[in-house]
C-alpha positions in Angstrom: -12.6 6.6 16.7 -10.4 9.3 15.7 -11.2 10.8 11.8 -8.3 11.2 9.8 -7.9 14.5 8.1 -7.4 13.9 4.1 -6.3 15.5 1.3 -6.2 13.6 -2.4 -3.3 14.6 -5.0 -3.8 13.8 -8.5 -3.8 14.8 -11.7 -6.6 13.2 -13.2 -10.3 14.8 -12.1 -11.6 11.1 -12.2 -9.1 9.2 -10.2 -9.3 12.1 -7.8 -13.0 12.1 -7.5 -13.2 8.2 -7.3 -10.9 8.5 -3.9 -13.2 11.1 -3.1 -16.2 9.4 -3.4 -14.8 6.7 -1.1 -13.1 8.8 1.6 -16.9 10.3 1.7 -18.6 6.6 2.2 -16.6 6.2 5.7 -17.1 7.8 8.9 -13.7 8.1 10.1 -12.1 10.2 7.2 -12.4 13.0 6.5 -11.5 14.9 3.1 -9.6 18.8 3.9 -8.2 19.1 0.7 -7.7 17.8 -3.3 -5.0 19.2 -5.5 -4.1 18.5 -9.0 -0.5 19.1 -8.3 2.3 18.1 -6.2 3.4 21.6 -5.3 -0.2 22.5 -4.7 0.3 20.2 -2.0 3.3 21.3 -0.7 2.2 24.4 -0.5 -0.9 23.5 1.7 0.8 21.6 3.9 3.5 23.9 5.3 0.4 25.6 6.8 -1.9 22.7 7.5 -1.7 19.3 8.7 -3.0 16.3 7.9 -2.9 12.5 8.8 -3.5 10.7 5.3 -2.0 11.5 1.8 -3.8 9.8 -1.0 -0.8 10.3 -3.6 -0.3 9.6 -7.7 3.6 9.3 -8.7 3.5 10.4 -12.2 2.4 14.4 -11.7 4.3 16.8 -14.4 5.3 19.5 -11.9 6.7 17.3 -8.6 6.4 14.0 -8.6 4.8 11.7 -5.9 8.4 10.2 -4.7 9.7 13.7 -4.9 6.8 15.1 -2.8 6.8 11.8 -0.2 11.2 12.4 0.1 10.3 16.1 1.2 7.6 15.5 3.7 9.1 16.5 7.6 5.9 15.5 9.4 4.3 11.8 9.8 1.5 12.0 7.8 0.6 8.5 6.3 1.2 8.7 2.3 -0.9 5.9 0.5 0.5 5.8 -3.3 -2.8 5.3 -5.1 -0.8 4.3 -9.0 -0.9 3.0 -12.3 2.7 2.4 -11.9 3.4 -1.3 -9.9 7.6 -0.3 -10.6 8.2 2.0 -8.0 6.4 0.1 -4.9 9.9 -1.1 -3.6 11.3 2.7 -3.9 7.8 3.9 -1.8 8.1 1.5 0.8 12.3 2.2 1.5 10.6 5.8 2.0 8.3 5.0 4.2 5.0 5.1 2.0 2.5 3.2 4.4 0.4 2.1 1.4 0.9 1.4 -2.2 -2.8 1.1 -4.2 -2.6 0.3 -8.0 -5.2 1.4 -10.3 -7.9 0.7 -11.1 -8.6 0.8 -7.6 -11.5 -1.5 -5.7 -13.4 0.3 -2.6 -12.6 -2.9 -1.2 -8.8 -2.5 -1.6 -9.0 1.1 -0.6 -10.9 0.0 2.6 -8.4 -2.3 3.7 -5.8 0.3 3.9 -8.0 2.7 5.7 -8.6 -0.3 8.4 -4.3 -1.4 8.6 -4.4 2.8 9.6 -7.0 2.5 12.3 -5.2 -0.8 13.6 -2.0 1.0 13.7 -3.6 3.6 15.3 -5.1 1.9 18.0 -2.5 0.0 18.8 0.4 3.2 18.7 -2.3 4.5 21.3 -2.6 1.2 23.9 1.8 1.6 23.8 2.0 5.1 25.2 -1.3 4.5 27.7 0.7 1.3 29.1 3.1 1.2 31.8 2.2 -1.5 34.3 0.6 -4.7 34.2 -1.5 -6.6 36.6 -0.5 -10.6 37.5 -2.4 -13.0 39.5 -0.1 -15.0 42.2 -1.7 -16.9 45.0 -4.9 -15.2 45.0 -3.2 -11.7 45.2 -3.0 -9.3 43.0 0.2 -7.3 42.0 0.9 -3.9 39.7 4.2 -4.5 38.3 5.9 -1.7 36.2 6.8 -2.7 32.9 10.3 -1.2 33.3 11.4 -3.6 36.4 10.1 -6.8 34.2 13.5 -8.7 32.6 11.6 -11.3 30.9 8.5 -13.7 30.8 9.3 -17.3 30.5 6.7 -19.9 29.5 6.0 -22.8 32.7 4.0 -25.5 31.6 0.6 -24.0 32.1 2.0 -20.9 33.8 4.1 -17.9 32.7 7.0 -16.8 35.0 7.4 -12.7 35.1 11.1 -12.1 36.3 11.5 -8.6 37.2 14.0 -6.3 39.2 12.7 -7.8 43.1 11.2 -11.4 42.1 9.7 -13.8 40.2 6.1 -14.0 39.4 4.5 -17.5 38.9 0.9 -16.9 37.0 -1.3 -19.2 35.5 -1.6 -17.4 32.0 -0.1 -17.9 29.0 2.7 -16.2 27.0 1.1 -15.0 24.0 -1.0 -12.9 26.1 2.2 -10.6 26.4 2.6 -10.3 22.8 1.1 -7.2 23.0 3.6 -5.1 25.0 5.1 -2.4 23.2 7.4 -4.1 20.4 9.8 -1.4 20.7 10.7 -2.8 23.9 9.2 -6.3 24.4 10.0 -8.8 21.8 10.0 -12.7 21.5 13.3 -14.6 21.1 11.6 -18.2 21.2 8.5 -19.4 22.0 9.0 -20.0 25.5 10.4 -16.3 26.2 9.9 -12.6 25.6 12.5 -10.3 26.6 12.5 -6.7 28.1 15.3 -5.1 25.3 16.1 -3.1 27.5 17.4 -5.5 30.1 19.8 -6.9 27.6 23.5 -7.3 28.9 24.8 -8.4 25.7 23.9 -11.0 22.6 26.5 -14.0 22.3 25.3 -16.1 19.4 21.9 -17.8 19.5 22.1 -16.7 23.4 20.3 -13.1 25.2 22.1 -12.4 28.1 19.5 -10.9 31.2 21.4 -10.6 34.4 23.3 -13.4 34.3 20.7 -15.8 32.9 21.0 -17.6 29.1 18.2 -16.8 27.1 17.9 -18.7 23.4 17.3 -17.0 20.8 15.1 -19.6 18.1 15.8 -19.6 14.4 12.0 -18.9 13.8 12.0 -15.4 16.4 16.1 -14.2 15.2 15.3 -11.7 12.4 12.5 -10.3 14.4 14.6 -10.0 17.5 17.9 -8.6 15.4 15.6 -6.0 13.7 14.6 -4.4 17.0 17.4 -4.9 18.6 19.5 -2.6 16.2 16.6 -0.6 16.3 
C-alpha cells in the first residue's frame, strides 16, 4: 500500500502533536513536515510535495481557507477544526475532509481509510481498459470503449457494444465498478457508456438509436456526470 507523505499545520503545539502522534501509529503515513504557520507551509510546498494536508482554519498569518484556495497541486487537505461553520465553504473548495476537535483516533482513522479507498480505486480506473465475458463457453476480451451499454436479462446481463451483443450469465451490479467518469447507472436495469450518448430527451438516453430510461432514483447521479 502506498504511504502518504504528510505534513500537519497548526498553531497549537498540542493539536499538532496529537495529529502527530496518530499519523505515527499507522503504517501507511508518513509525517515530512509540521508548521505552525500557514505561510510556513506555503513556502515548503512550492519545493516539496505532498499527498495529505492536515490543516487548522483559524492561523493569524494565512488562514486555512486562504491556504486550501491557493493550493495548484492535488494534495488531499483534511481541515482538522474547532470551527464546525466553515465545513460547507471547505467542501465547495475541495477540502476532502473536515475533522472537528477534539478529535478521536478513531475519527481521524476513518479519514485516512476514505483516502486509501479512494486511492485504490483511482488506481483500478486507469489499469482498466477491457473486460472479460463468458458466452457459450467462450471467452471474449472486449474493450471498454466499443461497449454502449449493459442491460439487465433476467438472470443474465446483455453487453451491447460497437459489433454485437453479449448474453452472460452475470449480474449488473458487477459492472458498477467501471470507471464512473464514464460508466454510470440510469435505472436499475441499465448502465450506460457516457460516451455513447446521442442525446438526452427527457427521462429517455438515446444509444444508437435505442431508448434507454433514465429512473427517478439514478437521474441526479446520471445528470451530475453527465455535465461533468
Amino acid at each position: 500500500m502506498k504511504r502518504h507523505k504528510c505534513v500537519v499545520v497548526d498553531d497549537e503545539p498540542l493539536a499538532r502533536a496529537l495529529i502527530i502522534n496518530y499519523i505515527n501509529q499507522l503504517s501507511d503515513l508518513e509525517l515530512v513536515g509540521e508548521f505552525n504557520s500557514g505561510i510556513e507551509v506555503r513556502n515548503y510546498l512550492k519545493e516539496n510535495s505532498v499527498d495529505i494536508i492536515f490543516l487548522d482554519i483559524n492561523m493569524p498569518d494565512l488562514t486555512g481557507m486562504d491556504l486550501l484556495i491557493s493550493l495548484e497541486n492535488d494534495q488531499k487537505v483534511i481541515f482538522t477544526t474547532a470551527y464546525p461553520q466553515y465545513a460547507v465553504e471547505a467542501f465547495e473548495y475541495n477540502a476532502f475532509d473536515y475533522l472537528l476537535k477534539p478529535i478521536s483516533f478513531d475519527r481521524f482513522l476513518k479519514s485516512v481509510e476514505k483516502i486509501n479507498k479512494t486511492h485504490s480505486r483511482a488506481k483500478t480506473q486507469i489499469i482498466e481498459r477491457s473486460i472479460t465475458v463468458k458466452e457459450n463457453k467462450r471467452l471474449y476480451k472486449v474493450s471498454l470503449k466499443t461497449i454502449h451499454y449493459f442491460e439487465a436479462y433476467g438472470d443474465y446481463v446483455k453487453v451491447h457494444t460497437t459489433e454485437k451483443t453479449y448474453t452472460v450469465k452475470d449480474r449488473l451490479s458487477n459492472y458498477d465498478k467501471l470507471n464512473q467518469s464514464t460508466f454510470i447507472r440510469t435505472h436499475r436495469s441499465y448502465i450506460v457508456n457516457l460516451d455513447k450518448i446521442d442525446f438526452v430527451e427527457g427521462n429517455q438516453v438515446s444509444i444508437s438509436g435505442n431508448k434507454i430510461p433514465i429512473s427517478a432514483g439514478y437521474k441526479d447521479g446520471f445528470f451530475s456526470a453527465y455535465n461533468t
